[in-house]
N, C-alpha and C positions, 0 to 999 in steps of 0.2 A: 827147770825149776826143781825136777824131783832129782835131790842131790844124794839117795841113798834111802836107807831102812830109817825111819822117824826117831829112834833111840838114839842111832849115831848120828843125828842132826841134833838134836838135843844134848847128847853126853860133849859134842863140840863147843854148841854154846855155854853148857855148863863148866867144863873143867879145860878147854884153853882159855891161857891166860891175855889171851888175842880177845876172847871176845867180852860183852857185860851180860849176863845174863839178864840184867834188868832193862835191856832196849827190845825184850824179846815178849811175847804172849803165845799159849796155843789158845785153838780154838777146837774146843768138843762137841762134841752132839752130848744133848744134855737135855732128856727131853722133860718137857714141864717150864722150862725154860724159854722167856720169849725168844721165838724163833727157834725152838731147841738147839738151841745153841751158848755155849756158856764160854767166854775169855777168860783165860787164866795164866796171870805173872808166871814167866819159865821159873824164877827166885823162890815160888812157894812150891814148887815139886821135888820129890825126889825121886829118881831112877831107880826102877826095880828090875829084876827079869823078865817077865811076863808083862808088866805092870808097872802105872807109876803112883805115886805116893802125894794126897796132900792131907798130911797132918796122920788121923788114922783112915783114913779112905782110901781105897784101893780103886784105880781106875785103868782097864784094860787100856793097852796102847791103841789097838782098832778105830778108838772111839775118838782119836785126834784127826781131826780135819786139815789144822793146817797148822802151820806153825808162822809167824806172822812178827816183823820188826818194826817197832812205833813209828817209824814214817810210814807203813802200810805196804813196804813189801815182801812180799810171799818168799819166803825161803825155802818152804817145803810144803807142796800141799797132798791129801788121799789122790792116789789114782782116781779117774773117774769123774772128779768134782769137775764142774763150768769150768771153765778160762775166765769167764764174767764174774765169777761169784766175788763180793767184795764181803772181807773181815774188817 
């Protein structure tokens, strides 16, 4: 499942033209959030260094759980998380 560093799973779905970026969501820790957990369209981010971008909000990469395709599966998820845990 873990197919690399989460930026180059992301920078794949974003800029080959193989994939849509709009069949794709992460999923953050995002606490205050039910579940502290927050889904987010790949289409509304942008790729930074350290960091990714929605709008002007800066959000460390760390804090992506998994990255996840609308039929529900897991492309890439944190070291460490369940094998059960469903997005």
């Amino acid at each position: 499942m873990r197919k690399g560093f989460v930026k180059e799973v992301l920078a794949k779905i974003k800029y080959d033209p193989r994939e849509n970026e709009e069949d794709y969501y992460i999923v953050i820790e995002h606490r205050g959030a039910y579940g502290n957990v927050k889904k987010i369209p790949v289409k509304l981010i942008t790729l930074g260094h350290g960091y990714f971008f929605i709008e002007d909000t800066q959000i460390p990469y760390h804090r992506i759980l998994a990255v996840v395709r609308k039929d529900g599966k897991v492309v890439w998820k944190k070291r460490g998380l369940e094998d059960e845990v469903k997005f």
